[in-house]
C-alpha atoms as an extended CHARMM CRD file, in Angstrom:
* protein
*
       265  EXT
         1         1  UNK       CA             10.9180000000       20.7360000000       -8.7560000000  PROA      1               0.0000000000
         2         2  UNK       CA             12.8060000000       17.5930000000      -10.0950000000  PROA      2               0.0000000000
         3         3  UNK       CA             15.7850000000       18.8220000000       -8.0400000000  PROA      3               0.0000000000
         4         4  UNK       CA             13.2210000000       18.4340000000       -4.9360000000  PROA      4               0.0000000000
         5         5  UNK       CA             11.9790000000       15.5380000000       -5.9580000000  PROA      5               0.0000000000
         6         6  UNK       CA             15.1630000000       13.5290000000       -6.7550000000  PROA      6               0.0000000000
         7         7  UNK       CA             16.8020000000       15.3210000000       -3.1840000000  PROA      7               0.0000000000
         8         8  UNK       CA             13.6510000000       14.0820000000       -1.6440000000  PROA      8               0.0000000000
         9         9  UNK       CA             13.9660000000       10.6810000000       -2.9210000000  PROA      9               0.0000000000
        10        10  UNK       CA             17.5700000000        9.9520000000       -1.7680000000  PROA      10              0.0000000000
        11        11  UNK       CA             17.1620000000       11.3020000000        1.7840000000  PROA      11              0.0000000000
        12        12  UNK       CA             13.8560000000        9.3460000000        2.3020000000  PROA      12              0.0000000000
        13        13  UNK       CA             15.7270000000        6.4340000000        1.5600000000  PROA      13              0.0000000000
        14        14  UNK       CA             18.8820000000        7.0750000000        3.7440000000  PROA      14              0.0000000000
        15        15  UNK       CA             16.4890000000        7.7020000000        6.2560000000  PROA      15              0.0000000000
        16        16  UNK       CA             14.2690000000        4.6310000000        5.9320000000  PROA      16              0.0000000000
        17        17  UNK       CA             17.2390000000        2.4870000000        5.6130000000  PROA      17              0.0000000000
        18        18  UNK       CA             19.0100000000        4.1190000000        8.9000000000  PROA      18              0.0000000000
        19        19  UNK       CA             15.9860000000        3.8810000000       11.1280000000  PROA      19              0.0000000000
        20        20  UNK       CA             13.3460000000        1.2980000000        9.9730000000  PROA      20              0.0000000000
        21        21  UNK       CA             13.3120000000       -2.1330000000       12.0430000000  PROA      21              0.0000000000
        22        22  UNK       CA             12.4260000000       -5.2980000000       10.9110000000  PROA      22              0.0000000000
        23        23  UNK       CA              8.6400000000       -6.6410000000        9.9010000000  PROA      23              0.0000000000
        24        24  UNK       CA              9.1340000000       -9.3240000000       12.5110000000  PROA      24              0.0000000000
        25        25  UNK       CA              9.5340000000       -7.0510000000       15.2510000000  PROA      25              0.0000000000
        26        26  UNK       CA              7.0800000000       -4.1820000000       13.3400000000  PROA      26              0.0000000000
        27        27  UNK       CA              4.2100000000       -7.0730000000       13.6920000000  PROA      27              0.0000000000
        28        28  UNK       CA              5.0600000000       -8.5050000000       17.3240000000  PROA      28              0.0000000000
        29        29  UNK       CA              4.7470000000       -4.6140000000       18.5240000000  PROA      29              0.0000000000
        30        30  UNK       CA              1.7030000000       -3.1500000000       16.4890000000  PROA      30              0.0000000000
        31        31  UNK       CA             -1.5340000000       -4.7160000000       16.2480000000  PROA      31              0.0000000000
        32        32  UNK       CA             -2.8640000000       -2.1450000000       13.9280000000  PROA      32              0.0000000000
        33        33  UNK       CA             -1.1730000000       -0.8280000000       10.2630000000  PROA      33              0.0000000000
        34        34  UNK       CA              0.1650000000       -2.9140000000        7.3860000000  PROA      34              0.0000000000
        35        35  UNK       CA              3.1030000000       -5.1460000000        7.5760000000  PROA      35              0.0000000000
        36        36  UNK       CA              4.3180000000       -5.4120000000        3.1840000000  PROA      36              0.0000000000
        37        37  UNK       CA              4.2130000000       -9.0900000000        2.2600000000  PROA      37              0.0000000000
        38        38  UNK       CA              5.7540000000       -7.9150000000       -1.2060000000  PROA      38              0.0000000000
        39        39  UNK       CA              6.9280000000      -10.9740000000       -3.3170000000  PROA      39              0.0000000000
        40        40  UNK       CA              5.2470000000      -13.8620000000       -1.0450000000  PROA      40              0.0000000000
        41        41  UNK       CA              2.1910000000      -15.1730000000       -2.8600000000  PROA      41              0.0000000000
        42        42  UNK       CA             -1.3620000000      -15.9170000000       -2.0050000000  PROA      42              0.0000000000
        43        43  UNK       CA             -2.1910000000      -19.2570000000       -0.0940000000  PROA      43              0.0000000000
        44        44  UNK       CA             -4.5290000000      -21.5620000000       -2.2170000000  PROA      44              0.0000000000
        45        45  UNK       CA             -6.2390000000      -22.5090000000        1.3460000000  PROA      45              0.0000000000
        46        46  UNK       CA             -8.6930000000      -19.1390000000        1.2850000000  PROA      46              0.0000000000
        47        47  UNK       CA            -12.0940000000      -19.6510000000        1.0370000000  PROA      47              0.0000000000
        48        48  UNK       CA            -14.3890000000      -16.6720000000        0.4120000000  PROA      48              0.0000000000
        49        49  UNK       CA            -18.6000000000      -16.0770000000       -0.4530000000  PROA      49              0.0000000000
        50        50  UNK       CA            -19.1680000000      -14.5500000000       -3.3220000000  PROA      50              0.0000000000
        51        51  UNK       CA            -22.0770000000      -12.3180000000       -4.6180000000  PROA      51              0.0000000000
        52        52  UNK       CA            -23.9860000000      -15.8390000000       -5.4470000000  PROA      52              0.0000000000
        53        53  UNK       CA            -23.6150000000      -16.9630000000       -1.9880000000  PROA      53              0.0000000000
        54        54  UNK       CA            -21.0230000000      -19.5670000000       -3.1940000000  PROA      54              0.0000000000
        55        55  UNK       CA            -18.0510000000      -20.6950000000       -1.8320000000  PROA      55              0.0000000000
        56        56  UNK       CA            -15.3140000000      -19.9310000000       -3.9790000000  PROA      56              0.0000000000
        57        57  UNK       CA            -10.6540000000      -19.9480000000       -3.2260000000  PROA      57              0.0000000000
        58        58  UNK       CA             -9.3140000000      -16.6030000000       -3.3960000000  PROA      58              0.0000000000
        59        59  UNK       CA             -6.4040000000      -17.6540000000       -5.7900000000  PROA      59              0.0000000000
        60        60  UNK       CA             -9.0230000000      -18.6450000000       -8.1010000000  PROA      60              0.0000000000
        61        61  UNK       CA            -10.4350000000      -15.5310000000       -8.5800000000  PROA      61              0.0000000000
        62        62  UNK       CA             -7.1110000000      -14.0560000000       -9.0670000000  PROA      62              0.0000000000
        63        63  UNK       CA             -6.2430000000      -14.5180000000      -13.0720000000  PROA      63              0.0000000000
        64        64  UNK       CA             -4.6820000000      -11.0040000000      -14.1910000000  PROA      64              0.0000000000
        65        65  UNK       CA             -3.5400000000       -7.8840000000      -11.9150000000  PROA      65              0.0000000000
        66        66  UNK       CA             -5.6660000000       -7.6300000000       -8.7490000000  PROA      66              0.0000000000
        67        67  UNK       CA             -6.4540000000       -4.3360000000       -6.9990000000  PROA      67              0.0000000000
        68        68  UNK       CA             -7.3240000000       -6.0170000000       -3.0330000000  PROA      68              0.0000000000
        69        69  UNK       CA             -9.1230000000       -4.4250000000       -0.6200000000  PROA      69              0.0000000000
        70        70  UNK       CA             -9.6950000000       -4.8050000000        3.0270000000  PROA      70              0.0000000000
        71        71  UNK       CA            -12.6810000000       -3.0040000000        4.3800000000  PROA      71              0.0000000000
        72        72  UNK       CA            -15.9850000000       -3.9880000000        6.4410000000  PROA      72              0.0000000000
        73        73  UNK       CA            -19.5150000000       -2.4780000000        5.0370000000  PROA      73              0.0000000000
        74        74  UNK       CA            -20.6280000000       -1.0730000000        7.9300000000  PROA      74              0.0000000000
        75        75  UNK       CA            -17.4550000000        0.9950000000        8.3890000000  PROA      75              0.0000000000
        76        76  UNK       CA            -18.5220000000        4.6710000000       10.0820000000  PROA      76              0.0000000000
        77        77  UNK       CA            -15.3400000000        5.7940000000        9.2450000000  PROA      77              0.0000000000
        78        78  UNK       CA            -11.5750000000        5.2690000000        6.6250000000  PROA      78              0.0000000000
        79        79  UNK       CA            -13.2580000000        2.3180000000        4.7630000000  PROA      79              0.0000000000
        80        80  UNK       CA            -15.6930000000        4.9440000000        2.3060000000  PROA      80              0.0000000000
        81        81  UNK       CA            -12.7800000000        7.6050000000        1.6020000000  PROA      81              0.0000000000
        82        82  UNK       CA            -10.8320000000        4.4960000000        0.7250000000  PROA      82              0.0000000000
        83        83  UNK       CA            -13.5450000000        3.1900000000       -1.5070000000  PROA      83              0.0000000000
        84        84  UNK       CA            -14.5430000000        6.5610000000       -3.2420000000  PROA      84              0.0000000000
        85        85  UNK       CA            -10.4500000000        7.1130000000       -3.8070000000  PROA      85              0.0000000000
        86        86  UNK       CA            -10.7240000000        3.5200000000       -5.6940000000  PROA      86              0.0000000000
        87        87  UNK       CA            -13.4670000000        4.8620000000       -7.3530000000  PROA      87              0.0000000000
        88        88  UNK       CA            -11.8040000000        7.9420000000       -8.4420000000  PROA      88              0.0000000000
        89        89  UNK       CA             -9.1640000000        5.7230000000       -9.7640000000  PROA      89              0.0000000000
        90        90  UNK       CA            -11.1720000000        3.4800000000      -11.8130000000  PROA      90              0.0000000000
        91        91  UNK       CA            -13.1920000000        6.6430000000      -13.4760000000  PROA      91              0.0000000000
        92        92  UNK       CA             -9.8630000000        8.6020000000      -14.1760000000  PROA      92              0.0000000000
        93        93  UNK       CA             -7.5600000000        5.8800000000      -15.5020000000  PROA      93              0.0000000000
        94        94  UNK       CA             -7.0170000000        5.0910000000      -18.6870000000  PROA      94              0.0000000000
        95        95  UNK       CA             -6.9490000000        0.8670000000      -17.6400000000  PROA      95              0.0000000000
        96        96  UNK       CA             -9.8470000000       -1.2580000000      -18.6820000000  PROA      96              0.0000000000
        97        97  UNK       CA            -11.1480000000       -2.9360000000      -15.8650000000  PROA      97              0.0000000000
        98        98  UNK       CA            -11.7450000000       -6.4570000000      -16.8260000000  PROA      98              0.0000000000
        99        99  UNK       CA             -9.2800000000       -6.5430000000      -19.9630000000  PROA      99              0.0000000000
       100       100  UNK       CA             -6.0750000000       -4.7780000000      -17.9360000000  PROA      100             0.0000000000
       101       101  UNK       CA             -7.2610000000       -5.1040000000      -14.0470000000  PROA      101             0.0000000000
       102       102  UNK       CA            -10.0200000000       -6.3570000000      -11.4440000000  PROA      102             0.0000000000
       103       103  UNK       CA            -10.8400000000       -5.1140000000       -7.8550000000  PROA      103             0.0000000000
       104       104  UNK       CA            -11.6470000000       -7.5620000000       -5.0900000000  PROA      104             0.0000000000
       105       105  UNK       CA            -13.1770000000       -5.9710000000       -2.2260000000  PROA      105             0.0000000000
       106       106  UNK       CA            -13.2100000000       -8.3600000000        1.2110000000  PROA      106             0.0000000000
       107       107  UNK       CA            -15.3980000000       -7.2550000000        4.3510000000  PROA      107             0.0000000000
       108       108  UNK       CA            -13.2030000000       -8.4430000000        7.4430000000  PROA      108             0.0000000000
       109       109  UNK       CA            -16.3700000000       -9.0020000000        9.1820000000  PROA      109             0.0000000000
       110       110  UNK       CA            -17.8260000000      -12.2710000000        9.7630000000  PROA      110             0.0000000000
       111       111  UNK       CA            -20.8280000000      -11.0850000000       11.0560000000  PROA      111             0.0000000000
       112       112  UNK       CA            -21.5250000000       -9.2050000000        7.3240000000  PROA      112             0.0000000000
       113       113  UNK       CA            -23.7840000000      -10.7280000000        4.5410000000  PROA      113             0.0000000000
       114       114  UNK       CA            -23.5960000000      -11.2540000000        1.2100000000  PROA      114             0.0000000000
       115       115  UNK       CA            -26.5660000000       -9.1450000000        0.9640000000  PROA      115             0.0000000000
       116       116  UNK       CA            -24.9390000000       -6.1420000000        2.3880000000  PROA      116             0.0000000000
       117       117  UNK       CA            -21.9820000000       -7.3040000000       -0.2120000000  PROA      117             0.0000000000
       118       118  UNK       CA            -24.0390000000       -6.6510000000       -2.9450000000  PROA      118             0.0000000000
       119       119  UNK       CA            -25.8250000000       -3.3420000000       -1.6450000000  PROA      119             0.0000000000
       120       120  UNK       CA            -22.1560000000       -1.5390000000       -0.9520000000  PROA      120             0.0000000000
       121       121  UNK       CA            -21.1720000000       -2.8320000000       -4.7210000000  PROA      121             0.0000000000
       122       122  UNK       CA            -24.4460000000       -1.0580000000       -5.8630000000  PROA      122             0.0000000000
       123       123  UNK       CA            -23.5140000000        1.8570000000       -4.0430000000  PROA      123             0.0000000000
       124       124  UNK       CA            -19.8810000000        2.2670000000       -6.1370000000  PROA      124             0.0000000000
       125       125  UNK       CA            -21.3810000000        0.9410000000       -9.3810000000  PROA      125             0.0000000000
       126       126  UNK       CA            -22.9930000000        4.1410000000       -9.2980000000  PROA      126             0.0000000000
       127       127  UNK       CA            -20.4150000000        6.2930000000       -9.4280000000  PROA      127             0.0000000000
       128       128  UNK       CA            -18.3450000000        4.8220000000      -12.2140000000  PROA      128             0.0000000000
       129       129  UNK       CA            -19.1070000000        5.3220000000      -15.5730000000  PROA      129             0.0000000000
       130       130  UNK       CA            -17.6070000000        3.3330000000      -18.6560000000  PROA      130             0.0000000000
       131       131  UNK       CA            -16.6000000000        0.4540000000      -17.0820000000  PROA      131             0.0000000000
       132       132  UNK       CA            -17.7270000000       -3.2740000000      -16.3230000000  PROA      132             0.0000000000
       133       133  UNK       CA            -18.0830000000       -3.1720000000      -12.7970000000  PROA      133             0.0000000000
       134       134  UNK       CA            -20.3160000000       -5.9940000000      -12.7040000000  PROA      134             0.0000000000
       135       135  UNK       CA            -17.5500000000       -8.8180000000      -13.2910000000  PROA      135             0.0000000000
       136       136  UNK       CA            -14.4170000000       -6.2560000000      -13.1160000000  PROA      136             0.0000000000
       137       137  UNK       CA            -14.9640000000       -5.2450000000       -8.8960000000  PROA      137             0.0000000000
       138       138  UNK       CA            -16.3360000000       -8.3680000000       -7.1830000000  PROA      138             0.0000000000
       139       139  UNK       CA            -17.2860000000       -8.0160000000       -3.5350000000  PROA      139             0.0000000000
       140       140  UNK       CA            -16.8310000000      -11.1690000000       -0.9710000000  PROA      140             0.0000000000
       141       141  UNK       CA            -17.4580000000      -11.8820000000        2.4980000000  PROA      141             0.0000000000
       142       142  UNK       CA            -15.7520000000      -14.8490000000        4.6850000000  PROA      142             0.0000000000
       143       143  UNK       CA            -16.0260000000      -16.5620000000        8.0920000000  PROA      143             0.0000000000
       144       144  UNK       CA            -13.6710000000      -15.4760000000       10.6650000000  PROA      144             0.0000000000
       145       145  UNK       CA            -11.2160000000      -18.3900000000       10.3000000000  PROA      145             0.0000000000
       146       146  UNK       CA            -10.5030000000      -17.2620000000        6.4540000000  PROA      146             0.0000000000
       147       147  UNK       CA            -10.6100000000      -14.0170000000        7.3670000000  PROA      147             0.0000000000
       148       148  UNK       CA             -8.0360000000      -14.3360000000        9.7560000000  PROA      148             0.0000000000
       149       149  UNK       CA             -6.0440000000      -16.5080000000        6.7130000000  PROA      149             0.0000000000
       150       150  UNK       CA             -6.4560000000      -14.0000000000        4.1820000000  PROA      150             0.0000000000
       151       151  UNK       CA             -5.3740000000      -10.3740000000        6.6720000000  PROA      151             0.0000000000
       152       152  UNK       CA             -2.3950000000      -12.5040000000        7.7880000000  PROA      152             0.0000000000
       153       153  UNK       CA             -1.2760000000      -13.4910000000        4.2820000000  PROA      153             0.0000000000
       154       154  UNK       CA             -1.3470000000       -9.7870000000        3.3720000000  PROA      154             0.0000000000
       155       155  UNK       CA             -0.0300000000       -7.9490000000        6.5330000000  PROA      155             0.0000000000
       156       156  UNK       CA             -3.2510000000       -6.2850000000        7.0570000000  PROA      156             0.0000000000
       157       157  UNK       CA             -3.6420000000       -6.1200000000       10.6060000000  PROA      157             0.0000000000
       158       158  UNK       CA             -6.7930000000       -4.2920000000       12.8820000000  PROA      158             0.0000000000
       159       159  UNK       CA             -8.6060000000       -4.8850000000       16.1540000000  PROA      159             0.0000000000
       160       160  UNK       CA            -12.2840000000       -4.7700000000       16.8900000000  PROA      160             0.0000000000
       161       161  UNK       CA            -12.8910000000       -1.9860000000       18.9510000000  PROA      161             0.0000000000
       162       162  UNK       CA            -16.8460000000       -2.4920000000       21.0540000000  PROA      162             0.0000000000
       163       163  UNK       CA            -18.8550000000       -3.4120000000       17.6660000000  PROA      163             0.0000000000
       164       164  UNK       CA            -16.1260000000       -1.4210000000       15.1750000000  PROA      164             0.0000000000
       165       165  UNK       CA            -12.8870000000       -1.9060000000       13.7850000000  PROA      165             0.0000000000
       166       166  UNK       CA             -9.6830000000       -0.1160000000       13.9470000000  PROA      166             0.0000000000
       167       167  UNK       CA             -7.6880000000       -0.8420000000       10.7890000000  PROA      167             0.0000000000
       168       168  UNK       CA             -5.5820000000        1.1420000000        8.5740000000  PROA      168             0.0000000000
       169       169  UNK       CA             -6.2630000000        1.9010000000        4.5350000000  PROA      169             0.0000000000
       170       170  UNK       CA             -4.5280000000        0.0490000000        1.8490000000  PROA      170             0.0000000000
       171       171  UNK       CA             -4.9870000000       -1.2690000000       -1.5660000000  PROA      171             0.0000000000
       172       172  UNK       CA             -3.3130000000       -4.0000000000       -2.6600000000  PROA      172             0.0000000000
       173       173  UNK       CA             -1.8180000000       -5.1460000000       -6.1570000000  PROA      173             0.0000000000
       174       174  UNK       CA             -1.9500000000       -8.5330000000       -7.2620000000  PROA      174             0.0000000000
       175       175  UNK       CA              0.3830000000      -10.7190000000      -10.3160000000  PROA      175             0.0000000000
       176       176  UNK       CA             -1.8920000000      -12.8630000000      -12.0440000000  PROA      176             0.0000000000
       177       177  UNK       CA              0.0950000000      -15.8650000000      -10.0110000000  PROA      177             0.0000000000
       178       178  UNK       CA             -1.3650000000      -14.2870000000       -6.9550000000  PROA      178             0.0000000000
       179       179  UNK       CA              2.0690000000      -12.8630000000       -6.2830000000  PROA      179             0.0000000000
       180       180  UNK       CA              1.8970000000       -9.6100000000       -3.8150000000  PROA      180             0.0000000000
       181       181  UNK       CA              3.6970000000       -6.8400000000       -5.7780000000  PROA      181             0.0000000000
       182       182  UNK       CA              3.0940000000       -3.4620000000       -4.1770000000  PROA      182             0.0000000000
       183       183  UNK       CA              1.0650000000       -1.8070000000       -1.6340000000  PROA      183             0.0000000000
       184       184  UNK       CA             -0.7670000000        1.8240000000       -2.0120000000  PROA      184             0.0000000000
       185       185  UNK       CA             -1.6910000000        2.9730000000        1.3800000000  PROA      185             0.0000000000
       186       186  UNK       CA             -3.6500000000        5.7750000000        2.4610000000  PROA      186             0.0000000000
       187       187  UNK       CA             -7.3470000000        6.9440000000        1.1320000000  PROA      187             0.0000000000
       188       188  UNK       CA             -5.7990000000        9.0640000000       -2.2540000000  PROA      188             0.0000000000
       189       189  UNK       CA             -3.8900000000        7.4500000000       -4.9380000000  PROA      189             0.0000000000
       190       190  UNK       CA             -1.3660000000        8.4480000000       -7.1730000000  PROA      190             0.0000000000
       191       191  UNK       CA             -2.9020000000        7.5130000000      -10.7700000000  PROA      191             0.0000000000
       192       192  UNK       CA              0.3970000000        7.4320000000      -12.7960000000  PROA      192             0.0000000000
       193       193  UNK       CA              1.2580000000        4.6280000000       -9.4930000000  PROA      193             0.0000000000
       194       194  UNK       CA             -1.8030000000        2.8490000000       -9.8780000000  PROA      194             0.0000000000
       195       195  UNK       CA             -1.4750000000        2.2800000000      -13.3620000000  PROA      195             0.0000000000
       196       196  UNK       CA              2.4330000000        1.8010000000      -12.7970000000  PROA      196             0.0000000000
       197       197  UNK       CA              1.6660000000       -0.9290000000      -10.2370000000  PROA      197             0.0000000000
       198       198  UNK       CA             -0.9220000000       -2.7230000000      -12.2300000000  PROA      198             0.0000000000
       199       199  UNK       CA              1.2280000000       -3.2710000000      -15.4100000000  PROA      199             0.0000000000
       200       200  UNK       CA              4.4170000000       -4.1260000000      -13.5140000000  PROA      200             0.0000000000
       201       201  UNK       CA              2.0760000000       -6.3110000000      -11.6630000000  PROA      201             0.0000000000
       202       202  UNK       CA              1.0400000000       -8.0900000000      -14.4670000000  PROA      202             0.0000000000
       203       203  UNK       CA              4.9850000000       -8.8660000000      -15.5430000000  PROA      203             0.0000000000
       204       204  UNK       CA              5.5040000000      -10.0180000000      -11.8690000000  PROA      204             0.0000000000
       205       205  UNK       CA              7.7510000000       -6.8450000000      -10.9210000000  PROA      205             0.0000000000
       206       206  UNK       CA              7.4930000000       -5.8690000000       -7.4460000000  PROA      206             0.0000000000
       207       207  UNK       CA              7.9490000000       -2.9500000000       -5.8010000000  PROA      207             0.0000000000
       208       208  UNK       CA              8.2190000000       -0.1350000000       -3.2690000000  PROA      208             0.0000000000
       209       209  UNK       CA              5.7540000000        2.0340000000       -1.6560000000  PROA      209             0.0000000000
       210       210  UNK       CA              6.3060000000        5.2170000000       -3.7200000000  PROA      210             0.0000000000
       211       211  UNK       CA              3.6800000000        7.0580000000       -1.5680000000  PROA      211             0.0000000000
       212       212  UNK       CA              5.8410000000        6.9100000000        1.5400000000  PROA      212             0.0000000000
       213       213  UNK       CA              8.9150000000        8.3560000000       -0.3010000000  PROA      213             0.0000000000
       214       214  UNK       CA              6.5230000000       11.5510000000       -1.8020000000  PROA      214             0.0000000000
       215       215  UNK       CA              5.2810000000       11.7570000000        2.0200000000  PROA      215             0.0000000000
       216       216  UNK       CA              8.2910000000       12.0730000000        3.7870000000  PROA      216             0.0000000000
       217       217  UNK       CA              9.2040000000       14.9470000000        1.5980000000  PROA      217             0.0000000000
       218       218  UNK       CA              5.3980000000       16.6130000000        0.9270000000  PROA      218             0.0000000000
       219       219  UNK       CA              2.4400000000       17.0930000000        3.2010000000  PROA      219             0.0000000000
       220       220  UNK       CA             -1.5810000000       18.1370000000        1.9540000000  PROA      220             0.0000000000
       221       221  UNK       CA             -2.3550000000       21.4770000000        2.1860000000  PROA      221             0.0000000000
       222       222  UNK       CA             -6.2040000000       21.2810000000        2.9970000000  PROA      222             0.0000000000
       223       223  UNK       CA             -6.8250000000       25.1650000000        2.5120000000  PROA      223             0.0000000000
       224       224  UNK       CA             -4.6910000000       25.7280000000       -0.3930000000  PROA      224             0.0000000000
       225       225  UNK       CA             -5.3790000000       22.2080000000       -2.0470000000  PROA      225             0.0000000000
       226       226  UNK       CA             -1.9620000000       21.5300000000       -2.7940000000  PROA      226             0.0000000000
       227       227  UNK       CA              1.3010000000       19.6710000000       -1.6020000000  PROA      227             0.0000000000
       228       228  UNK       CA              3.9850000000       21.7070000000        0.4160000000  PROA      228             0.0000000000
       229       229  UNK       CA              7.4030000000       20.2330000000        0.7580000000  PROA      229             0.0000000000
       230       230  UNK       CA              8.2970000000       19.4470000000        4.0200000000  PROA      230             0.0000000000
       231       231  UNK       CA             11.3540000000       21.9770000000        4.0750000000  PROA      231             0.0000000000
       232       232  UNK       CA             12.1020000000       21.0300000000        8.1720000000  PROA      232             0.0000000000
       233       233  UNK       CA             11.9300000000       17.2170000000        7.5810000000  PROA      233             0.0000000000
       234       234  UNK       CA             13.9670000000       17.2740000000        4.6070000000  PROA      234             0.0000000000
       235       235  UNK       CA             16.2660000000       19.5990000000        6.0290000000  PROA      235             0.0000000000
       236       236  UNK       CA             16.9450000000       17.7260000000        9.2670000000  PROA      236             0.0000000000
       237       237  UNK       CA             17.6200000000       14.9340000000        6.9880000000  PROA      237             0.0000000000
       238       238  UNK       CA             20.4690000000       16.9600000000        5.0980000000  PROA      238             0.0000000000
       239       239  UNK       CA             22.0410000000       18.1620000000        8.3180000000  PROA      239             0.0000000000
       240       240  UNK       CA             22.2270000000       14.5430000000        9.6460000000  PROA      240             0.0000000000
       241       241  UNK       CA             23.6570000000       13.1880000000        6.0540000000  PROA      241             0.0000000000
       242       242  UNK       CA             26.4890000000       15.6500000000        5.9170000000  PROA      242             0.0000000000
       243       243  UNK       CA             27.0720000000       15.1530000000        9.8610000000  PROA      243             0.0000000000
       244       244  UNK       CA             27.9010000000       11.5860000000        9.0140000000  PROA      244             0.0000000000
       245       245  UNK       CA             29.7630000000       11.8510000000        5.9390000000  PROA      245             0.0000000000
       246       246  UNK       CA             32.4520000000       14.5560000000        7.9050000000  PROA      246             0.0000000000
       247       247  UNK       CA             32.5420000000       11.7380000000       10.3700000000  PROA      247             0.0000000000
       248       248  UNK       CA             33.3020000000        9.5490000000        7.9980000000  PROA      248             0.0000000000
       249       249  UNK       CA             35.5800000000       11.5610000000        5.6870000000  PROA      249             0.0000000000
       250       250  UNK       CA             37.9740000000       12.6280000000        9.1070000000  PROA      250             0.0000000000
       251       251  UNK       CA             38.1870000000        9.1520000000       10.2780000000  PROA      251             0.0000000000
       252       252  UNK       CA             39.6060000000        7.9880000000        6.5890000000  PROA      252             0.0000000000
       253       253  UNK       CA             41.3350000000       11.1310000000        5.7890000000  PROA      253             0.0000000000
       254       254  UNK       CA             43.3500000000       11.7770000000        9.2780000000  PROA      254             0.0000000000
       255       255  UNK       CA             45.5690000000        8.8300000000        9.1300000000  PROA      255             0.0000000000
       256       256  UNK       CA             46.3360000000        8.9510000000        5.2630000000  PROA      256             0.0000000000
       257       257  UNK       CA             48.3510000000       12.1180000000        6.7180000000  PROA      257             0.0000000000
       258       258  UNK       CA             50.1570000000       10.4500000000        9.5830000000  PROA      258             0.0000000000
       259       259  UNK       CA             51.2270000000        8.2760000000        7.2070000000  PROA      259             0.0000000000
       260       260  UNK       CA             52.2040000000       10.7280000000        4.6000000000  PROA      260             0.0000000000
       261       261  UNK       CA             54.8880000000       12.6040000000        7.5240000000  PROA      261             0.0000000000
       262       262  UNK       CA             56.3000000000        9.5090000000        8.1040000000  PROA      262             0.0000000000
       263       263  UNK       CA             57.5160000000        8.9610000000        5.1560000000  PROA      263             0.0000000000
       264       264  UNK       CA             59.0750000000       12.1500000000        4.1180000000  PROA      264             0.0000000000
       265       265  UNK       CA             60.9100000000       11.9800000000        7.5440000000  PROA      265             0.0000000000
């Protein structure tokens, strides 16, 4: 299994370094997914409502490692599997919310209330236990002009779609100097990563995406409730490695031979 994991790890890499593309180009060309902001920090100019109806800066709120959230309230669809994965997280890890972490959930909906804020933070309050979600997972709304500032700051980028949204799942983590230092995308999480991304958050460490590394190589079994290693992918990956280092190894090898007859002649 490590032998997977570590061949897994290697070829994932040789393949996202062979055929990824620039975020420049990555953002001009999608207008839905996440585009990793990791190491540029949070703008001071983000203004947000909290659950008091005030006004308050983002960056302000931000004062030890920060689990972010993109989502809007009235989401039909990826926004409550992302939020009842975060949930999962919070009950199962061995973090204190408050002392070690915080959650800040934003609705990328103008048209949502701080009302509706506070009934959808009611809603996940109730299934955590043994933590202080009251000041430890804050929910905020924003006007469309912040919004815009805040999505754009983060790489978070959606469309409306007739009165939904079409927008990927991600959770953010935050340095206490509102520093972005890793993404976890997707509606599961990884607890050892979670808690791995919140304490190298809070020394200012960034990071890669682990998950897409483990997903290039493993894919959920639904039926059998496990993860199945993606022989093909991971395969095809092997065959195209070796392919290029023969290449390699006959264009450096063949003339250290010419060479070599030349001069015993």
């Amino acid at each position: 299994m490590k032998l997977k994991i570590s061949l897994c790890f290697l070829i994932s890499l040789l393949s996202i370094s062979l055929f990824s593309q620039d975020d420049t180009k990555y953002e001009s060309d999608f207008e839905i997914g996440v585009v990793e902001h990791l190491g540029e920090k949070i703008s001071d100019d983000i203004y947000l409502i909290n659950e008091e109806g005030k006004t308050v800066s983002l960056i302000d709120q931000i004062d030890k490692p920060t689990a972010l959230v993109f989502v809007y309230f009235r989401c039909p669809g990826i926004c409550s599997p992302l939020l009842d994965g975060l949930s999962g997280l919070i009950n199962t890890s061995d973090l204190d919310m408050v002392d070690d972490y915080q959650v800040i959930t934003i609705s990328f909906d103008p048209a949502e209330t701080t009302e509706l804020a506070i009934k959808k933070k009611k809603n996940y309050q109730n299934l955590i236990e043994g933590q202080n979600t009251d000041e430890g997972w804050k929910f905020y709304t924003a006007d469309s002009l912040n919004i815009a500032k805040a999505t754009e700051a983060t790489g978070f980028l959606y469309t409306k779609a007739g009165n939904e949204f079409t927008h990927a799942a991600t959770v953010l983590i935050i340095s206490p100097d509102g520093t972005i230092t890793r993404y976890l995308n997707g509606t599961y999480f990884l607890p050892y990563e979670f808690e791995l991304a919140i304490v190298e958050s809070n020394k200012g460490q960034t990071g890669p995406t682990i998950k897409k590394v483990l997903e290039y190589c493993y894919s959920y079994d639904p039926v059998g409730r496990t993860y199945v290693f993606n022989i093909t992918a991971v395969t095809a990956s092997v065959t195209i490695f070796m392919a290029l280092l023969v290449f390699f190894l006959m264009i450096l090898v063949k003339p250290r031979k010419k060479i070599n007859k030349r001069v015993e002649s």
